[in-house]
C-alpha positions in Angstrom: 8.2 151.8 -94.6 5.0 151.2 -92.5 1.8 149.8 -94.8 -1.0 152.4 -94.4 -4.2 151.2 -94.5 -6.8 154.1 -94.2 -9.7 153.6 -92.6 -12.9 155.3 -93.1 -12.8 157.7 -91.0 -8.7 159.0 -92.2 -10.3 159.1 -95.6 -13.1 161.7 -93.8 -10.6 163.8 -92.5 -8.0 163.7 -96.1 -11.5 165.1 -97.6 -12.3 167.3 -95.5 -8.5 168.9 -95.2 -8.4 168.9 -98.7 -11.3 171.0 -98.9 -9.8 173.4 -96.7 -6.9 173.8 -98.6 -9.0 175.1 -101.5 -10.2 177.3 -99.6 -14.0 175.6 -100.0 -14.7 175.7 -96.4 -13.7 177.6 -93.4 -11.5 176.8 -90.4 -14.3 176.9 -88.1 -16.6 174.5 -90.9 -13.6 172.2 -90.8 -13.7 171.8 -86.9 -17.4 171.1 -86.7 -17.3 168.6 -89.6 -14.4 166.6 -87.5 -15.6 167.2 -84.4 -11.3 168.4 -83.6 -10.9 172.1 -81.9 -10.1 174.8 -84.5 -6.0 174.8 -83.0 -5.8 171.2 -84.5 -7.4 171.9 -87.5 -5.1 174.5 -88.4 -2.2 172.2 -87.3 -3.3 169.7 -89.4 -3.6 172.1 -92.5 0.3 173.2 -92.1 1.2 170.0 -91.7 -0.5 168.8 -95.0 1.3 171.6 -96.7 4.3 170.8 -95.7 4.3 167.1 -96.1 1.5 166.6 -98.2 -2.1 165.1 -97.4 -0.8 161.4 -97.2 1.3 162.4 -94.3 -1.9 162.5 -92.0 -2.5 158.9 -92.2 -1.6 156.8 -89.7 0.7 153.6 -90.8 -0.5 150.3 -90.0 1.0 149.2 -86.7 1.6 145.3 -86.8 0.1 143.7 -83.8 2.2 142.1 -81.0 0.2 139.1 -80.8 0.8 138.6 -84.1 1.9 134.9 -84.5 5.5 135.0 -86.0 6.2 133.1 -89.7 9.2 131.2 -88.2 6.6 129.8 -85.7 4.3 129.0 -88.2 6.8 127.5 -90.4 7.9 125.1 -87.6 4.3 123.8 -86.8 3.4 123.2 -90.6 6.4 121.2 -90.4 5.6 119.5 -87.4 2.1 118.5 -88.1 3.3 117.8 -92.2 5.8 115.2 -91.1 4.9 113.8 -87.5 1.5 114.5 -86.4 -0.2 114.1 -89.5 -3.0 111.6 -88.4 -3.8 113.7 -85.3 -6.9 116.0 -84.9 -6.2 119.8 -84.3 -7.4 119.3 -80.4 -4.9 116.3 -80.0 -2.5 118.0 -82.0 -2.4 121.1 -79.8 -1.8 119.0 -77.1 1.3 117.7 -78.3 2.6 120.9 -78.9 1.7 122.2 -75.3 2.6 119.0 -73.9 5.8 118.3 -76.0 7.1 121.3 -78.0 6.4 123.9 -75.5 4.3 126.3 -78.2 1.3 127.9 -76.5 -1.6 128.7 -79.3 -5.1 128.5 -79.0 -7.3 125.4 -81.4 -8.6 127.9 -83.9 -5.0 130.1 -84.2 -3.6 126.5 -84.8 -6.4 125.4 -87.3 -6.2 128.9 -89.3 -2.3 127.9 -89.4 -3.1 125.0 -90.9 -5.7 126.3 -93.6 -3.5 129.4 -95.1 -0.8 126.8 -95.8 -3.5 124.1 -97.6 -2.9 121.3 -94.6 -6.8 121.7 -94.0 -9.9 121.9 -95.4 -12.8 123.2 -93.1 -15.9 120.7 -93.2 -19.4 122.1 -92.7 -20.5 121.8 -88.9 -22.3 118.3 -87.8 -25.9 118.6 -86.1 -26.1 118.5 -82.7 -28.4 116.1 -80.7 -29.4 116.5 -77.2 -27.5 114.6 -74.8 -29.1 113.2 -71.6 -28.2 114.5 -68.1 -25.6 112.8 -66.2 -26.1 110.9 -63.2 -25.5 112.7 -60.3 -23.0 110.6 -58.5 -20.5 108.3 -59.8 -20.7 104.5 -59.3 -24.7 105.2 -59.8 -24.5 104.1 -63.9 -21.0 102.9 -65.4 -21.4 102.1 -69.4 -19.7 99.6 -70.9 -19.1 98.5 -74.2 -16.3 96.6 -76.6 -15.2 98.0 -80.3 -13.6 96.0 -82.5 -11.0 97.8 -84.9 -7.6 98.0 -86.0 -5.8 99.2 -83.0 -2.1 98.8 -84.3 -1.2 99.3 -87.7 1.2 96.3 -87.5 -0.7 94.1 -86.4 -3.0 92.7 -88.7 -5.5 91.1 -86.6 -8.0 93.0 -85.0 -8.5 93.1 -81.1 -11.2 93.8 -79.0 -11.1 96.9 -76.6 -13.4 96.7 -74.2 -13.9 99.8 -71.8 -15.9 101.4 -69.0 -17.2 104.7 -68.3 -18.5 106.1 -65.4 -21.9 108.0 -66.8 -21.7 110.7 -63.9 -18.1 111.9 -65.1 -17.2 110.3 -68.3 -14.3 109.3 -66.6 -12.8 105.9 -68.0 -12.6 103.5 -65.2 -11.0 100.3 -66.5 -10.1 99.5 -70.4 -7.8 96.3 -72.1 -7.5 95.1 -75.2 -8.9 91.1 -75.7 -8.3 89.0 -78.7 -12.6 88.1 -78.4 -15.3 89.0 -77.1 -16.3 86.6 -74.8 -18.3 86.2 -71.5 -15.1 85.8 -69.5 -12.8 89.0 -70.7 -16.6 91.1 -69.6 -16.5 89.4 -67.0 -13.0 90.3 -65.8 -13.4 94.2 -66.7 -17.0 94.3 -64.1 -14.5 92.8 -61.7 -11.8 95.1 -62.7 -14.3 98.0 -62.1 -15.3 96.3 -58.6 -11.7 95.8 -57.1 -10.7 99.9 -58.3 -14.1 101.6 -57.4 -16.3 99.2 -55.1 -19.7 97.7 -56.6 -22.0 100.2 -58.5 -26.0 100.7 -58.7 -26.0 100.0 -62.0 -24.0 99.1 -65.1 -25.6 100.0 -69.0 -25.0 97.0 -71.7 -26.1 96.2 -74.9 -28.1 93.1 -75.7 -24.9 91.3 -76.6 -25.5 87.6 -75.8 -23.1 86.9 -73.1 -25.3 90.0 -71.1 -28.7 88.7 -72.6 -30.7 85.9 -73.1 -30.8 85.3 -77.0 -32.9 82.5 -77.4 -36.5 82.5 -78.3 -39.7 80.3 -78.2 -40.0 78.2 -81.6 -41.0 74.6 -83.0 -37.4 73.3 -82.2 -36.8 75.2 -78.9 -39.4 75.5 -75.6 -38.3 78.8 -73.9 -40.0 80.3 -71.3 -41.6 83.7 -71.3 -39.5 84.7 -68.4 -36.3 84.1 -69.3 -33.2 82.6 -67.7 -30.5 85.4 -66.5 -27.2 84.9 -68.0 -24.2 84.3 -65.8 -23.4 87.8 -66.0 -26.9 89.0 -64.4 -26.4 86.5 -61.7 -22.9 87.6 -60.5 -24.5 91.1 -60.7 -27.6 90.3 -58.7 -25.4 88.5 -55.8 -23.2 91.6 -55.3 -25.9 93.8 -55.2 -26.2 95.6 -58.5 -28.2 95.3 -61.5 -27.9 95.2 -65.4 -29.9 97.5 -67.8 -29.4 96.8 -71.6 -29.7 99.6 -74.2 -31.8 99.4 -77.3 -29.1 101.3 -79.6 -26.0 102.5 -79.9 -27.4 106.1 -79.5 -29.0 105.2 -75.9 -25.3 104.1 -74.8 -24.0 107.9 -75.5 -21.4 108.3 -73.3 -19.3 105.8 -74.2 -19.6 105.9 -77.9 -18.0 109.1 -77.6 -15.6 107.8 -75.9 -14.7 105.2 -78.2 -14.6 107.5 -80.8 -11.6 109.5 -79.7 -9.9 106.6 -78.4 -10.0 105.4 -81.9 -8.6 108.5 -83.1 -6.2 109.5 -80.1 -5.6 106.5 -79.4 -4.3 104.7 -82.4 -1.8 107.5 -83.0 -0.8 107.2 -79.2 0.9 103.7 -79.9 2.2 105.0 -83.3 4.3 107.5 -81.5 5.4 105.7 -78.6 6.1 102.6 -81.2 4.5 99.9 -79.6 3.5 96.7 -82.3 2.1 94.4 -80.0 -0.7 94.0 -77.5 0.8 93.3 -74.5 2.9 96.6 -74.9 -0.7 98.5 -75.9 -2.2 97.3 -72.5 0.5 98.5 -70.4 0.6 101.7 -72.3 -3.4 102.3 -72.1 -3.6 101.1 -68.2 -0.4 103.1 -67.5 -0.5 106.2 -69.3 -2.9 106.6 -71.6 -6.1 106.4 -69.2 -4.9 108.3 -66.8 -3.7 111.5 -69.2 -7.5 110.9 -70.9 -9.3 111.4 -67.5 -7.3 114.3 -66.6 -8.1 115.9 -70.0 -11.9 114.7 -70.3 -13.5 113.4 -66.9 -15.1 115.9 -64.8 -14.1 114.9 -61.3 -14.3 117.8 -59.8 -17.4 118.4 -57.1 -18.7 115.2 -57.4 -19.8 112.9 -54.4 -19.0 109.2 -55.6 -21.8 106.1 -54.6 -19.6 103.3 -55.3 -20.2 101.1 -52.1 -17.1 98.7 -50.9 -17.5 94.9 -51.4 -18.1 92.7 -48.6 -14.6 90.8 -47.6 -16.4 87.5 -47.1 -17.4 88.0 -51.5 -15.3 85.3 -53.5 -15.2 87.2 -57.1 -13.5 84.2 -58.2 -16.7 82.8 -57.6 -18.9 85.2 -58.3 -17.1 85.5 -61.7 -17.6 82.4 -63.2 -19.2 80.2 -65.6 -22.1 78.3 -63.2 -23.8 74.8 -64.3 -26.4 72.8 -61.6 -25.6 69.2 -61.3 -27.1 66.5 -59.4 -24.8 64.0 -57.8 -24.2 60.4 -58.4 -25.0 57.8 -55.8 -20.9 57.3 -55.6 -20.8 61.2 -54.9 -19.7 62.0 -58.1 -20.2 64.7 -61.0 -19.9 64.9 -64.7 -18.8 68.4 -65.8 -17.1 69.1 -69.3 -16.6 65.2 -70.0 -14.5 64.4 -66.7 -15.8 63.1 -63.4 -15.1 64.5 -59.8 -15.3 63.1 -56.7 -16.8 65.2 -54.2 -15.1 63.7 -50.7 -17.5 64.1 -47.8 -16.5 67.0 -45.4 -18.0 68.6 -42.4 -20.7 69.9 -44.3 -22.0 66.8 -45.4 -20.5 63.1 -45.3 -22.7 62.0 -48.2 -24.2 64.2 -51.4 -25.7 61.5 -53.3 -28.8 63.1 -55.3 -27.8 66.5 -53.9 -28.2 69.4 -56.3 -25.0 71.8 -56.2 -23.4 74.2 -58.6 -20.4 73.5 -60.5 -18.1 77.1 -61.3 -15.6 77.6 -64.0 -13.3 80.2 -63.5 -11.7 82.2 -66.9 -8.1 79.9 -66.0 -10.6 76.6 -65.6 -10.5 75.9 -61.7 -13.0 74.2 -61.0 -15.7 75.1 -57.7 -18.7 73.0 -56.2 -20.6 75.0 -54.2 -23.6 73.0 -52.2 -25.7 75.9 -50.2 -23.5 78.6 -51.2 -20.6 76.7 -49.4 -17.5 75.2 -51.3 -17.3 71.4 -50.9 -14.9 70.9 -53.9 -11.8 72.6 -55.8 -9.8 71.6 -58.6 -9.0 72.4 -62.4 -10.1 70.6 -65.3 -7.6 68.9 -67.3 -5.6 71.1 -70.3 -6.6 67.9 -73.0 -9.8 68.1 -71.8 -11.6 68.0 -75.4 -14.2 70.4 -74.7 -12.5 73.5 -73.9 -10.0 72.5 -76.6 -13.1 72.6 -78.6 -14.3 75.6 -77.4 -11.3 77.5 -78.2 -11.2 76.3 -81.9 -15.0 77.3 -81.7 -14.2 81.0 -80.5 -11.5 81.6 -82.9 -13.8 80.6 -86.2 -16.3 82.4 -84.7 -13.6 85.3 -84.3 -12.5 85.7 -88.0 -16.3 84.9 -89.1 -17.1 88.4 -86.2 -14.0 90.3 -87.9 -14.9 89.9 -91.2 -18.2 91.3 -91.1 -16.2 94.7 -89.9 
């Protein structure tokens, strides 16, 4: 049998009938007082008699969007065993994307509560976010996070990412061992050879972006100083740097991090990857372009990315640059080895000439005199410096890590 549930307005009319049964009121009385015609008042009397007053309730009629138990019961047991670590947003996903079960976040999260899987946390303040940028390629942020991306690996890696600030579209991401000037390096070029070259790009005052040093008794600095190598290769391809005073200013892509280190960590869990290599395919691949479908809003806007010049070598333009002056035998010192710069048509002799030495992220080796390349080659792979400078990175590595 039906549940009845009377409302207030069945118990109104039980009253009122019940009254007219005792003969304290008349037909007509009855049919004023619940606004019904006097016929249906007197139908409703004989049908009270016969059946008794509770037959005039109406039962309960369950509704047909009603989610069924059996369908609850298999997402308790879904998210209890498998998607435990996900967030309701992500785990809805998964059930649309996967499982085929429709449901809206809050019918999911109310599922979730009634069977104690969830317990509902007190809303977070919300700040006010600054306007996007009109077009994309006019501001892309970029920052790295250090964290525990896979669970079986016990290291942690570096993931350092780019967003476009007009869309919040993630242009280029990849997981390093360090944070270094070169692995930026490569993700600006990354973001160059995909989009074109952008207005602007928004760091923070990291030092391989920023000049570090200061003025002091042991060190002359001056007032105005030095770029860094990333501010030159900016400035020669046309764009510019801007470096944010705290993580709040760099918005966009703190957000951004922040469900990547959610979503993403319990991405590789479920498609089983343990090692980095497998994590880049697997974020270049799939999981970047599923996120910008989800998250970027692409739609309607005009982009201002502007294509590189052919004649740009970003080999070049990438790389670590040192001025040298040459030796009377047309020779160099770079790293502890010697080159010989041979003469060529741009000059036969560059004894006391001032050129550029450039070190590419695999060590080759450019000398550029006027902008022109006058010498290639690669340093050696005993050369003690960058042997040095590897054992450098990684104690300066765990020292980074285990301040995290």
């Amino acid at each position: 049998m039906a549940k009845v549930c009377p409302t207030m307005k069945e118990l109104n009319k039980l009253s009122v009938i019940k009254m007219l049964m005792n003969d304290k009121i008349s037909g007509v009385q009855a049919s004023v007082m619940l606004g019904y015609s006097t016929v249906h008042v007197s139908r409703l009397k004989k049908a009270a008699r016969e059946n008794g007053v509770d037959s005039l309730l109406r039962p309960s009629i369950p509704s047909s969007r009603k989610t069924p138990e059996d369908l609850k019961n298999i997402i308790t047991e879904l998210y209890s065993t498998k998607y435990y670590d996900l967030n309701f947003c992500h785990f809805r996903d998964k059930l649309n994307d996967i499982h085929n079960i429709f449901l809206s976040y809050e019918t999911i999260r109310q599922i979730l509560i009634q069977n104690g899987l969830h317990t509902p946390k007190k809303k977070k303040v919300v700040h006010r976010r600054r306007r996007r940028m009109p077009k994309t390629g006019m501001l892309v942020q970029m920052d790295s996070s250090i964290h525990y991306w896979i669970p079986a690996v016990k290291d942690k890696w570096v993931l350092i990412c780019a967003v476009d600030d007009a869309t919040s579209e993630i242009i280029f991401a990849k997981f390093f061992p360090s944070d270094n000037l070169f692995n930026n390096m490569a993700v600006i070029r990354k973001i160059i050879e995909l989009k074109g070259v952008f207005f602007a790009i928004y760091v923070d005052k990291a030092s391989h972006f920023v000049t570090t040093r200061y003025e002091g008794i042991h060190n002359t600095v001056s007032p105005e100083m030095d770029n860094t190598q990333i501010q030159y290769a900016l400035e020669s391809i046309g764009s510019r740097m801007i470096n944010a005073n705290s993580p709040q200013a760099k918005g966009r892509i703190e957000r951004c991090f922040r469900t990547l280190q959610d979503r993403l960590i319990k991405e590789l869990r479920l498609s089983n990857i343990t090692d980095y290599e497998s994590a880049n395919s697997f974020l270049i691949k799939t999981f970047i372009p599923d996120y910008n479908k989800r998250f970027a809003l692409t739609v309607g806007v005009e982009s201002a990315f502007k294509p590189l010049d052919p004649s740009v070598n970003l080999d070049i333009i990438f790389s670590e640059k040192k001025d040298r002056i040459v030796n009377n035998d047309n020779t160099i010192s770079y790293l502890g080895q010697t080159f010989q710069i041979y003469p060529s048509k741009t000059k036969i002799s560059f004894a006391k000439s001032k050129v550029t030495v450039c070190r590419t992220e695999k060590n080759s080796i450019y000398i550029l005199y006027k902008g022109k390349i006058v010498f290639h080659s690669k340093l050696a792979k005993t050369n003690r410096f960058t042997i040095l400078e590897k054992e450098t990175e990684c104690l300066l590595k765990k020292r980074q890590y285990a301040l995290f």
